[in-house]
N, C-alpha and C positions, 0 to 999 in steps of 0.2 A: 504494500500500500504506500501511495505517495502522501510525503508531507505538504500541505499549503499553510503558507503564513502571510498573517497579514495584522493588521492593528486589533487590541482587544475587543476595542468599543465600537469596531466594527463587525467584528463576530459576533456581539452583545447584542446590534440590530437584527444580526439575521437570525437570534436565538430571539427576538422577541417578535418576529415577523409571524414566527412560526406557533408563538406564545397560544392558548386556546383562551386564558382569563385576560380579560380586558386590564385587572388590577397588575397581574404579574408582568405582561407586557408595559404599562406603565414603569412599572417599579426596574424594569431592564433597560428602559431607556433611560429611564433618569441617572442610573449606572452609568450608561454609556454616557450623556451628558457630563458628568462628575468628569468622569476620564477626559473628556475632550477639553477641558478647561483646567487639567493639568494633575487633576488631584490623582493621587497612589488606588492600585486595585485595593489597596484594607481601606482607606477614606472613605473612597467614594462606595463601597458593600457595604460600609460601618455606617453610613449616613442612611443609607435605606435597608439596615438591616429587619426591620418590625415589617416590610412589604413581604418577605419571604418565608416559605414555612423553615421553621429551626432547622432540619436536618441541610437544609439548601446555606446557609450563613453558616453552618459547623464545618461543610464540605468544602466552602468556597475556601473557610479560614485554612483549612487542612493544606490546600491549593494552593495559596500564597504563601503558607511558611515553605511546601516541600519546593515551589517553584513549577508547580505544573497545575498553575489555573487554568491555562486553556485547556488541558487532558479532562480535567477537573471539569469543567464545562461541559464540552462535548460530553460528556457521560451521561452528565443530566441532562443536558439535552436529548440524548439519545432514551434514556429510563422516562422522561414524562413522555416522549413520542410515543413508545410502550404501551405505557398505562392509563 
């Protein structure tokens, strides 16, 4: 499988394009927002942490210290497409 890379807060749009709750989609772009205007991925997750169910803020957090929040992302994005 091939790697693509590209900006977080880009990938954040097209994880909330795909969003089904109208809340969650909000609360993904307001992330990407935070990003786009400079601030760190723990900032701007920490700013809208109360929009996400807990296990999604515990995960993202896991993602940012181990250094693989996009891995981290993709995942759940792939498990809500799931279920």
């Amino acid at each position: 499988m091939r790697s693509i890379y590209f900006p977080l807060e880009r990938g954040l749009r097209l994880i909330a394009a795909d969003a089904g709750s109208r809340r969650l989609r909000a609360a993904i772009e307001a992330v990407a927002g935070e990003l786009e205007k400079g601030q760190s991925p723990g900032e701007a997750f920490g700013a809208h942490q109360q929009s996400f169910p807990p296990l999604y803020g515990e995960l993202v957090q896991l993602g940012i210290r181990s250094g693989n929040l996009s891995g981290v992302l993709f995942n759940l994005n792939r498990h809500r497409a799931l279920t």
